[in-house]
C-alpha positions in Angstrom: 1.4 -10.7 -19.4 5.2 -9.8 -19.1 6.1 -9.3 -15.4 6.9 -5.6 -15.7 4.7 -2.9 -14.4 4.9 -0.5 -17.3 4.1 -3.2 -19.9 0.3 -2.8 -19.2 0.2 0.5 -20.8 1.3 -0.8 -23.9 -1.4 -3.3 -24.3 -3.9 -2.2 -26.8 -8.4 -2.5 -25.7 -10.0 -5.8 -26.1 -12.8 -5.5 -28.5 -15.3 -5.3 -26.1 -13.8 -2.5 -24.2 -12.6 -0.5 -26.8 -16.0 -0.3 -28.3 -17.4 0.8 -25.5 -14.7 3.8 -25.0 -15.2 4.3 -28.5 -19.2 4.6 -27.6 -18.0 6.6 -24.4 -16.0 9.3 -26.8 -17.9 9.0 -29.8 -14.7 8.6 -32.4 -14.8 10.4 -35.3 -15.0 8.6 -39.0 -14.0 9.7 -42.0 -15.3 8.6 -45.2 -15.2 4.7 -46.7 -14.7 4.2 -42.5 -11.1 5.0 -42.3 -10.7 6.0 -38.6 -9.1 9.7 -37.9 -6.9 9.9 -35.0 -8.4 11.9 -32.9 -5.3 13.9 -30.8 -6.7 15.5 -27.3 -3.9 17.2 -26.2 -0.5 18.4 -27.1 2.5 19.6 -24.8 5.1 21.1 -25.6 4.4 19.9 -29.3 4.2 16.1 -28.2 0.5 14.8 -29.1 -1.7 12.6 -26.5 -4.2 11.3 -28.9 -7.8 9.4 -28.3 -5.5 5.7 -28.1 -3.0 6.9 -26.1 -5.9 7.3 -23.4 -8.2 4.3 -24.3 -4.8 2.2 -23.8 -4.4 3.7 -20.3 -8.1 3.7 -19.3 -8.1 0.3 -20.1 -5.1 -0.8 -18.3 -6.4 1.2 -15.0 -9.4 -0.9 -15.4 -7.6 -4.1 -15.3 -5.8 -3.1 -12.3 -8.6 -2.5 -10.6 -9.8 -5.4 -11.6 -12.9 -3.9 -12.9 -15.4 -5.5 -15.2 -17.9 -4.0 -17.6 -20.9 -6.1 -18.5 -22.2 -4.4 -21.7 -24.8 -6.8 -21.7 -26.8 -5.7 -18.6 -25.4 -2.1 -18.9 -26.7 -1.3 -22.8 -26.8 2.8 -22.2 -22.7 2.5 -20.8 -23.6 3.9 -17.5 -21.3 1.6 -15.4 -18.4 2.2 -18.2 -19.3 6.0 -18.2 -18.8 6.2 -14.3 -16.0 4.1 -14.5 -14.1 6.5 -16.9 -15.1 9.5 -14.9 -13.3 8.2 -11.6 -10.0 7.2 -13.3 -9.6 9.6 -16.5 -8.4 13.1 -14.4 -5.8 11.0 -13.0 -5.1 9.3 -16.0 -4.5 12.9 -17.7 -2.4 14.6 -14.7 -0.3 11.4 -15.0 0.2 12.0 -18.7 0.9 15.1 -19.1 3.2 15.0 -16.4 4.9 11.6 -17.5 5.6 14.0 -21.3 6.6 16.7 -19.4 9.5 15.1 -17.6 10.3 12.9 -20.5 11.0 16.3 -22.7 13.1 17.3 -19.3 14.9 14.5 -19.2 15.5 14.8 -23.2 17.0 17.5 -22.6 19.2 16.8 -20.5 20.8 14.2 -22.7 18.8 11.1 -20.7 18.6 7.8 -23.2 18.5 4.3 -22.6 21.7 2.6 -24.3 21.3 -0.6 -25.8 23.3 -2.2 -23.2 20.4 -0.8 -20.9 17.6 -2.4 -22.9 19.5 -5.6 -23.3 20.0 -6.3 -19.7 16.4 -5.2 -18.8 14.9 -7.6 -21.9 17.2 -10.2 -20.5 16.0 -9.8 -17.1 12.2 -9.7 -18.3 13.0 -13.0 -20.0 14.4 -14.3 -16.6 11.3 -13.7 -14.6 8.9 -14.9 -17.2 10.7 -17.5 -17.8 11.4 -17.1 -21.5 14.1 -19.3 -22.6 13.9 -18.8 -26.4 13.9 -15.7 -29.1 11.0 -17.1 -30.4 9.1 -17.2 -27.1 9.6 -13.5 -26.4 8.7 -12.9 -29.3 5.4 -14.9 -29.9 4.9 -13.1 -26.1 5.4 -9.4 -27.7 3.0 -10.6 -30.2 0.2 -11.8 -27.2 0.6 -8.0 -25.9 0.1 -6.3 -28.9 3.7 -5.0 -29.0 6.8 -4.6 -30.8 10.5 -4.7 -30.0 10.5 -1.0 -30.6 6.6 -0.2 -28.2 8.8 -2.0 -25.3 12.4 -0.3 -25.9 10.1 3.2 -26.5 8.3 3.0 -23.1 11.3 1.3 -21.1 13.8 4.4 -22.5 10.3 6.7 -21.0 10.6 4.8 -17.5 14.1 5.1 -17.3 14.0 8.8 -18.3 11.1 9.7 -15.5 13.4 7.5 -12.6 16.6 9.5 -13.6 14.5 13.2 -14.0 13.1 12.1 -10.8 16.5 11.4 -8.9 18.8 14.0 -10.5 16.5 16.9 -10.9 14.5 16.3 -7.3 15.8 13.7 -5.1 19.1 13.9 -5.2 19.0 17.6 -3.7 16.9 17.0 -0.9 18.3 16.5 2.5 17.6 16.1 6.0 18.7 19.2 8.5 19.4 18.2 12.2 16.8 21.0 13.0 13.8 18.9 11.0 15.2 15.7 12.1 14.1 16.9 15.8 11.6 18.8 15.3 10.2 15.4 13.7 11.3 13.7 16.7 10.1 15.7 18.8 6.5 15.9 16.9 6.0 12.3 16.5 7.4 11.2 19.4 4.9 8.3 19.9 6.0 6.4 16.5 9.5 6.1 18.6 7.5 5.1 22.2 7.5 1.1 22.9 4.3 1.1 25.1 4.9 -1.2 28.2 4.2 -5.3 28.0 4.1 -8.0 30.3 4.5 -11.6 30.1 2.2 -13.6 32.4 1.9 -17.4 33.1 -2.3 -18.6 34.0 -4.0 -21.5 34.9 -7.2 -22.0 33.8 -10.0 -24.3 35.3 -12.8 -24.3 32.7 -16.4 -24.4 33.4 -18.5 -27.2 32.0 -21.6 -26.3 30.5 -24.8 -28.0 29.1 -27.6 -27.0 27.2 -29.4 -25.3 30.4 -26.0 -23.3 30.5 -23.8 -23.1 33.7 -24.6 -25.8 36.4 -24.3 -24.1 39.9 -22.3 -27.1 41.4 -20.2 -27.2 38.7 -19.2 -23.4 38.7 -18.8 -23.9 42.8 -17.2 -27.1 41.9 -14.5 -25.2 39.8 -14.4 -22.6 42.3 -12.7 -24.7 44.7 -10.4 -26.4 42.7 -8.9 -22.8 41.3 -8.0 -22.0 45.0 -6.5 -25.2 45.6 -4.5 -24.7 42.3 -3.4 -21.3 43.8 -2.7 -22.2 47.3 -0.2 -25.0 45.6 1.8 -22.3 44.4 1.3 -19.5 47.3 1.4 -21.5 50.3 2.2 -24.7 48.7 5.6 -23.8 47.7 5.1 -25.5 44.3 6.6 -23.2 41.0 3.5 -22.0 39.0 4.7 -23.7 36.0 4.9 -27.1 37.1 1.2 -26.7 38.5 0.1 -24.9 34.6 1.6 -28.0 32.9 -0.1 -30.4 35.5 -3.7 -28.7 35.7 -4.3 -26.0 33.7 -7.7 -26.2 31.1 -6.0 -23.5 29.0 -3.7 -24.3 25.6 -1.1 -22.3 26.8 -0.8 -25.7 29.7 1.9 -26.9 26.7 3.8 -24.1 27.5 3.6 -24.0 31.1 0.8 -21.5 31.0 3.2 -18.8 29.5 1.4 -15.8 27.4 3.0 -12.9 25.9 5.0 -11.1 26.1 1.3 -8.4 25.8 1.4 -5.0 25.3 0.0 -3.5 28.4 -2.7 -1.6 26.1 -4.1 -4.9 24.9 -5.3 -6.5 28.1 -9.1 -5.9 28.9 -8.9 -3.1 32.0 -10.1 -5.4 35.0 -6.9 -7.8 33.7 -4.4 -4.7 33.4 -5.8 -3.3 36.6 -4.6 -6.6 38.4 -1.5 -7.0 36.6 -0.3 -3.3 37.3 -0.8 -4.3 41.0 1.8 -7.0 40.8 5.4 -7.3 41.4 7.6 -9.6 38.8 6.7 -13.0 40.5 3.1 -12.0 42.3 0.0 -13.8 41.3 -3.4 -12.7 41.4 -6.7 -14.2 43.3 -8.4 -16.5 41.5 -10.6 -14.1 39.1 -14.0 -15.9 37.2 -13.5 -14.8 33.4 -15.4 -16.3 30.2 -13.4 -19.1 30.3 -13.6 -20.1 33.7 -11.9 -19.5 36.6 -8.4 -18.2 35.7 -5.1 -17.3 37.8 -1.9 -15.0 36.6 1.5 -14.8 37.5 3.7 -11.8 36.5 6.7 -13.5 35.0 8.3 -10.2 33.5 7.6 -6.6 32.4 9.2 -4.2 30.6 8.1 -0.7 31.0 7.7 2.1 28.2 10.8 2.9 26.5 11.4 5.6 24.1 14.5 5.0 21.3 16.6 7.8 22.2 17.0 10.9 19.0 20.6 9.5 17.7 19.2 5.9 17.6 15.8 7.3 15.7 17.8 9.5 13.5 17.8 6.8 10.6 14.0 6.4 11.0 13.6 9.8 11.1 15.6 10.8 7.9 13.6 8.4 5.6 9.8 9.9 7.2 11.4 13.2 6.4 12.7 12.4 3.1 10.0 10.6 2.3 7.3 14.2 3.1 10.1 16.2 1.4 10.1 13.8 -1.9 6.4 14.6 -1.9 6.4 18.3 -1.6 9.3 19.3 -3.8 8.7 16.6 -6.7 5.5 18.8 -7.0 6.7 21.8 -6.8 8.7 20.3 -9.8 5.8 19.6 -11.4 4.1 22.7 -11.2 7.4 24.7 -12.3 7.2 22.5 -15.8 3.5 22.9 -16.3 4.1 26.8 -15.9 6.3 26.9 -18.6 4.8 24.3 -21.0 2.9 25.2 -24.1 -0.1 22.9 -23.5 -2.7 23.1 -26.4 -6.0 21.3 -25.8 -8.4 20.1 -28.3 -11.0 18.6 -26.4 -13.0 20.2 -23.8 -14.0 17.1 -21.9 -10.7 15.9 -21.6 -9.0 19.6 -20.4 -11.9 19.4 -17.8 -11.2 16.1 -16.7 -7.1 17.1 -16.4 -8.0 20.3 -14.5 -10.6 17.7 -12.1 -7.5 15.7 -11.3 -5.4 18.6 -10.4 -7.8 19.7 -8.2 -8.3 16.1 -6.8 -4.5 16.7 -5.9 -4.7 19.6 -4.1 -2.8 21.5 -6.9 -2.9 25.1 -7.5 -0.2 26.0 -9.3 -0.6 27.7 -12.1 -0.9 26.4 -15.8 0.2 27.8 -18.6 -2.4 28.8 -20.9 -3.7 26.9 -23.1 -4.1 27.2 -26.8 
């Protein structure tokens, strides 16, 4: 398959799947079996037939990695549960994909030939097409023509320019929202507080009975030794760590961190908040044995200041904004579109996914 997300829509049903959407829809025949297009919807005019959807049902599937074992599943079930999660979305999508593609016809939005021939080129690149005749054995292996990719490439590019020129390119951040944002949210911009510490560890031995007392007592004594070397002893914590400790972190002279304050256990952080830079704890038995921390730094909670989050901010906002007004978009062309459905099921399943969306907006009637 071509490396180009849009590509998979093009590609027609295997035979298995397709007769089991044709099973799912129940096609219509004419006589001496010639097959009648069967067309579900149309917008505006444009028609959204019975393939259109089988192509993009199947594509979702794909995605989704989904597989269908007609074998164990003879009555469809799994296929028929499988089309009823994915097909409202698949119709909002359409509809609205035709919708802005008419917008952006009407604006005057095509894709030149300069256009397709640098994004054909660039397809070739990352599939790693060197010949004619390679792309075109691989247009053959998806089912598609020179003129299926230029026709859905010239649809992409319409919906991205729609998209920017129409919606995204008149939305814009306000110093008002940006602090109300800030002042909202102002946890995403809050570095909680961390420490680095230094330990030694003096493991515990164990056997199959567990913990030996004399052992345990054993390793006891030898922690407070450890610790009076550096206390009383006068000896850096470090070079003691890289001489005795149990603990990997010995290869680094026991350092750890630097640790959020909110990930240590709350007998640790209690211990820790009771330190100066430099103090060391009593010997403390954890898990792993008999342990001993020094505070070697800590930085307390800092919060980036509203001109340095500003950036940050105008993207989060932008980003909501993109949201809200590309639907409101939306609705607006649905309002005024002459949408004409000639399948029940399917205007069902379309009015499903707007709901799914949260949309309310009203349609225009359909014929």
């Amino acid at each position: 398959m071509f490396v180009y997300k849009d590509l998979a829509m093009q590609q027609k049903p295997s035979f298995r799947i397709a007769a089991a959407l044709l099973l799912a829809f129940s096609v219509a025949a004419a006589a001496h079996a010639e097959i009648i297009e069967q067309i579900l919807v149309k917008v505006n005019g444009e028609i959204f037939t019975k393939s259109d959807l089988e192509q993009r049902q199947v594509a979702v599937l794909r995605q989704r990695g989904q597989q269908i074992d007609l074998k164990s599943d003879p009555t469809n079930q799994q296929l028929r549960k499988a089309l009823d999660e994915i097909t409202p979305q698949i119709m909002v999508d359409a509809v609205d994909e035709m919708l802005i593609v008419q917008r952006g016809k009407e604006l005057g939005y095509k894709l030149s030939d300069e256009q397709f021939k640098s994004v054909v080129d660039n397809i070739k690149k990352e599939n790693k097409i060197e010949t004619e005749e390679q792309f075109q054995a691989a247009l053959k292996s998806e089912n598609m023509t020179m003129a299926d990719l230029r026709r859905q490439l010239e649809r992409s590019m319409i919906v991205q320019r729609v998209q920017q020129n129409e919606v995204f390119g008149k939305i814009g951040v306000t110093p008002d929202e940006a602090r109300a944002y800030y002042e909202s949210h102002l946890s995403e911009f809050t570095t909680p507080p961390t420490v680095s510490l230094r330990e030694i560890l003096v493991a515990v031995p164990t056997d199959a009975k567990g913990v030996n007392v004399a052992a345990e007592e054993s390793a006891k004594e030898r922690a407070e030794q450890l610790r009076a070397r550096v206390t009383t002893g006068g000896e850096a914590f470090e070079k003691v760590a890289a001489e005795a400790s149990d603990a990997p972190s010995k290869a680094n002279a026991g350092l750890i961190g630097p640790i959020s304050m909110n990930d240590l256990s709350p007998e640790l952080r209690k211990l820790v908040e009771g330190l100066k830079v430099g103090g060391v704890t009593d010997v403390i038995r954890t898990t792993r044995g008999f342990q001993i921390f020094k505070l070697d730094s800590s930085t307390p909670t800092q919060t980036m200041p509203l001109e340095q989050a500003r950036e940050q901010i105008g993207d989060r906002v932008f980003t909501d904004k993109r949201k809200v007004e590309f639907q409101k978009y939306l609705d607006k062309l649905r309002a005024q579109a002459i949408i004409e459905w000639k399948n029940a099921d399917i205007k069902r399943a379309f009015e499903e996914g707007l709901r799914q969306q949260g949309t309310n907006a009203a349609v225009a009637p359909s014929r």
